[in-house]
C-alpha positions in Angstrom: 58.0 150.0 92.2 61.0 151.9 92.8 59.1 155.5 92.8 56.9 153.6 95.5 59.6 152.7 97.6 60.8 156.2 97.5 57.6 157.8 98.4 56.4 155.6 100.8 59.6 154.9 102.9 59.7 151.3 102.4 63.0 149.8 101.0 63.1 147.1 98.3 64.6 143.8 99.3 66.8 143.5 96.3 69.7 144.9 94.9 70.1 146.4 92.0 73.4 147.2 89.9 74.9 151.0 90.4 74.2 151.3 86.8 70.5 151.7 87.4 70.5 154.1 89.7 72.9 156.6 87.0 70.8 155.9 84.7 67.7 157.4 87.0 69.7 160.1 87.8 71.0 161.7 84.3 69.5 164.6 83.4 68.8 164.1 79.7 65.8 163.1 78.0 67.2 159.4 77.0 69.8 157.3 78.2 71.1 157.3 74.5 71.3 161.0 74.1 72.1 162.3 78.2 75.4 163.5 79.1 76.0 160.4 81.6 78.8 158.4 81.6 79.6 154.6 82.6 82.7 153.2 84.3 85.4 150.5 83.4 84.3 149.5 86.9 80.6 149.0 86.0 81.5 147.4 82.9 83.4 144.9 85.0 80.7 143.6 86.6 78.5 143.4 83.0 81.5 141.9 81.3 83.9 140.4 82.7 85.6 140.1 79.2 84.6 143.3 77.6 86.0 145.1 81.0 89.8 143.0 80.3 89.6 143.9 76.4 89.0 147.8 77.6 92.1 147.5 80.0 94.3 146.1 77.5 93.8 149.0 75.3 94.2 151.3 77.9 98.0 149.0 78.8 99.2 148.8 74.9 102.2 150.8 74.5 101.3 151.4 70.9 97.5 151.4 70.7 97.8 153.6 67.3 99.0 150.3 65.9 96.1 149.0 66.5 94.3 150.7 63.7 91.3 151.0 65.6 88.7 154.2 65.3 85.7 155.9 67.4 82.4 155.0 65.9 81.2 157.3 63.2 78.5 159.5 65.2 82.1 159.4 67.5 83.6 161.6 65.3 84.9 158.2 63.2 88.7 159.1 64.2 91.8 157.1 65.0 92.5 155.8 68.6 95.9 157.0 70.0 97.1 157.4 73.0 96.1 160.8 73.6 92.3 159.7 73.3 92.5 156.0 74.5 90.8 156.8 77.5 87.4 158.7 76.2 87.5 155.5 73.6 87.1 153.2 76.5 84.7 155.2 78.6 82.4 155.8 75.2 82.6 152.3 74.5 81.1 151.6 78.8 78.7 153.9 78.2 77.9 152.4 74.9 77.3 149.0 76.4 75.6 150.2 80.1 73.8 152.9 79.1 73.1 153.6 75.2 72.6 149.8 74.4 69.8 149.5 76.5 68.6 152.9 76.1 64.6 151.3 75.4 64.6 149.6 79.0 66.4 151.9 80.5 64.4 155.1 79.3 60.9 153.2 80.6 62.3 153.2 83.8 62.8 156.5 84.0 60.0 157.4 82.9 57.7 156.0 85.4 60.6 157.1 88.0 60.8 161.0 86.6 56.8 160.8 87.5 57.7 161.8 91.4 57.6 164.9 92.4 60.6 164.5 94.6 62.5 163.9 91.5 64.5 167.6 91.2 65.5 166.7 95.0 66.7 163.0 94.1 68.8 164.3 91.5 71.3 165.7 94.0 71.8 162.7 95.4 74.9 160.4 94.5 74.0 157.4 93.2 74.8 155.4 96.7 72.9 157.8 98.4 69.8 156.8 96.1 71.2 152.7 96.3 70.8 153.5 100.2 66.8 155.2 99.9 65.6 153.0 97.4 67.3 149.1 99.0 67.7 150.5 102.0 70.0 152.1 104.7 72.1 149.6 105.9 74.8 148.8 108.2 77.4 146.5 108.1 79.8 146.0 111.1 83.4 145.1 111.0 83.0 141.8 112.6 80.5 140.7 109.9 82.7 141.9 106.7 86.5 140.6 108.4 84.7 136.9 108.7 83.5 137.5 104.9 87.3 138.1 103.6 89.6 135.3 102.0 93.2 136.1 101.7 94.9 134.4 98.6 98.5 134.6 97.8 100.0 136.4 101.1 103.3 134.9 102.7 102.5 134.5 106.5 104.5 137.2 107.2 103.0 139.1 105.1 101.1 142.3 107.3 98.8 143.6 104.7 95.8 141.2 106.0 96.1 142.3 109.3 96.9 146.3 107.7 93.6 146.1 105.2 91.5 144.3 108.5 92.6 147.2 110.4 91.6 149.8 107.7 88.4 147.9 107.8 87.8 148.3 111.1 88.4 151.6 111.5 85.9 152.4 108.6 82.5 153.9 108.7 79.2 151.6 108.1 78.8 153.7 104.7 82.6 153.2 103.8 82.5 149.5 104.6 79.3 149.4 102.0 81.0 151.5 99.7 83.9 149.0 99.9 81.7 145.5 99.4 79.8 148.1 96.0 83.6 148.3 94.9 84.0 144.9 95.2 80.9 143.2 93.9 79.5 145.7 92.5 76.4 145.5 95.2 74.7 147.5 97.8 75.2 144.6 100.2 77.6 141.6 100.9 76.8 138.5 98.9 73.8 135.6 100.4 75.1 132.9 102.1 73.8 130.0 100.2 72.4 126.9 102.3 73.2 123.7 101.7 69.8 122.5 100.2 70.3 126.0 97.8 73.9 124.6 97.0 72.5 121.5 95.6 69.5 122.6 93.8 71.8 124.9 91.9 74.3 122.3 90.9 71.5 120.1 89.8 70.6 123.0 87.9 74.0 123.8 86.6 74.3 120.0 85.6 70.8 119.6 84.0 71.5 122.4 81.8 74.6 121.5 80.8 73.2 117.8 79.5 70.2 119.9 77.9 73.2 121.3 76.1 74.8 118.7 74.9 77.9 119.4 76.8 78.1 115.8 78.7 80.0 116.5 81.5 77.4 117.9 83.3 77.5 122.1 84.9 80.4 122.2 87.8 77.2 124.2 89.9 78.2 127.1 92.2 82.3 127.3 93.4 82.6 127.0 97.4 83.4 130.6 97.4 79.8 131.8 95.9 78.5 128.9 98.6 80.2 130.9 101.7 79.7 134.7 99.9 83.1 135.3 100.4 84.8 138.3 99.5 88.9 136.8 97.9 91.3 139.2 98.2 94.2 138.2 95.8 97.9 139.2 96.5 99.2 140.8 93.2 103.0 141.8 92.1 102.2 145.6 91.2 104.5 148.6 91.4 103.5 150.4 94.7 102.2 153.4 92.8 99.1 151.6 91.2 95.5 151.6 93.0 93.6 148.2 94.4 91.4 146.9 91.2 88.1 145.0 91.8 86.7 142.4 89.7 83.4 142.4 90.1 82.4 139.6 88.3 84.2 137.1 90.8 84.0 139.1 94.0 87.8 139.5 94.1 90.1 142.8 94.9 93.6 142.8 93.5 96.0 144.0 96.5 99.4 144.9 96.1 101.4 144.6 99.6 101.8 148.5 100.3 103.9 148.0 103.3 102.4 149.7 105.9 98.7 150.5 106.6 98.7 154.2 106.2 99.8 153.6 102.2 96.9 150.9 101.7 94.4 153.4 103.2 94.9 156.3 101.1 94.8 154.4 98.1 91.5 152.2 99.1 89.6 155.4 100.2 90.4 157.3 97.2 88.9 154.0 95.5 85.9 154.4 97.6 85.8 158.1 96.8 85.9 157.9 93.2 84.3 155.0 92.9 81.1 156.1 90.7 84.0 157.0 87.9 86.5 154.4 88.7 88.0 151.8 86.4 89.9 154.8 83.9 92.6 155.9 86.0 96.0 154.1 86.6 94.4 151.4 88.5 
């Protein structure tokens, strides 16, 4: 299906995760044995929790007190600070990309069938995201009326500073900026109202199939409106905006002035296919 879509010009209606699209592109002959690598960023989206246990280790001031060690075929030896950083990226890539090596290699095999293949490979991975779903556009307009400001004084003037960023954007850097922050080639569906209520009748029967009683809260008002949260955060000025995936949300800390937040959320964009290692 996606070799199809490739040959024949016609873009899939879905969206897939980034992590696909790596895994297509690494050169080895498994996704357990390539030389490809997964991000803190992608595990985000996977786990939410293994993501916050991975930047807690990465925080520790001490993480040799941890007594914690790489797997054997890892080379079996102690985590310190030194190496806390390949620990974390072995264990993404662990998760992504070598724990679903079986589904993952199938895939790739069907997709290393095209003969376009040595071409696709010098692609970036949004560069395939945009061949294979599609090359889309996205207008200011339509991602500021997407954004929800949370915790920001009303004097604050980063809103109006990361609206103006925005705006002055490319269509591929806005896309690049809803990827960093849902982890998606394209904003999140609007739900309808009928949608809404199927899916907390769904949320609610399951639950009582359960046994949990209370019923399933169903989707939050935010997944109703696909909004994008952007949540104020008390962080030294040096550090980098950090996406969580999971919930659609972008930690901001109030730069100050607009140049500041601009540099910092394009070298986000830039790096994104390793991000989630770095000081962020």
């Amino acid at each position: 299906m996606l070799g199809k879509a490739v040959l024949d010009g016609q873009p899939l209606a879905a969206n897939f995760h980034p992590i696909l699209f790596r895994a297509l592109l690494l050169s080895g002959s498994s996704a357990s044995s390539s030389s490809g690598s997964a991000s803190l960023h992608d595990l985000d989206a996977y786990s939410p929790a293994a993501a916050r246990s991975c930047r807690q280790l990465l925080a520790a001031e001490d993480v040799s007190a941890m007594g914690m060690c790489f797997d054997d075929d890892d080379g079996g030896m102690e985590v310190t600070p030194s190496n806390v950083k390949s620990f974390v990226r072995k264990r993404a890539t662990k998760t992504l990309l070598q724990g679903r090596a079986q589904r993952l290699d199938a895939l790739r095999r069907g997709f290393k069938a095209l003969p376009l293949l040595p071409h696709l490979r010098l692609f970036s991975v949004f560069e395939l995201m945009a061949l294979v779903c599609g090359s889309q556009s996205l207008d200011a307009a339509t991602l500021l009326e997407r954004l929800e400001f949370k915790g920001f004084r009303h004097s604050s003037t980063t809103p109006q500073h990361l609206k103006q960023v925005l705006r002055g954007f490319s269509d591929q850097q806005r896309l690049q900026f809803v990827s960093f922050v849902t982890a998606s080639a394209a904003l999140p569906p609007r739900m309808t109202s009928a949608a809404a209520a199927a899916a907390a009748s769904l949320s609610s029967s399951s639950a009582n199939e359960e046994g949990y009683g209370g019923g399933g809260s169903g989707p939050s008002e935010q997944d109703v409106r696909g909004m994008l949260v952007v949540q104020r955060v008390d962080w030294p000025l040096t550090r980098f905006p950090l996406a969580h995936t999971c919930f659609n949300r972008l930690d901001l800390p109030e730069y100050g002035d607009e140049d500041t937040l601009r540099n910092k959320l394009t070298w986000c964009l830039e790096n994104l296919e390793m991000a989630g290692f770095g000081e962020a």
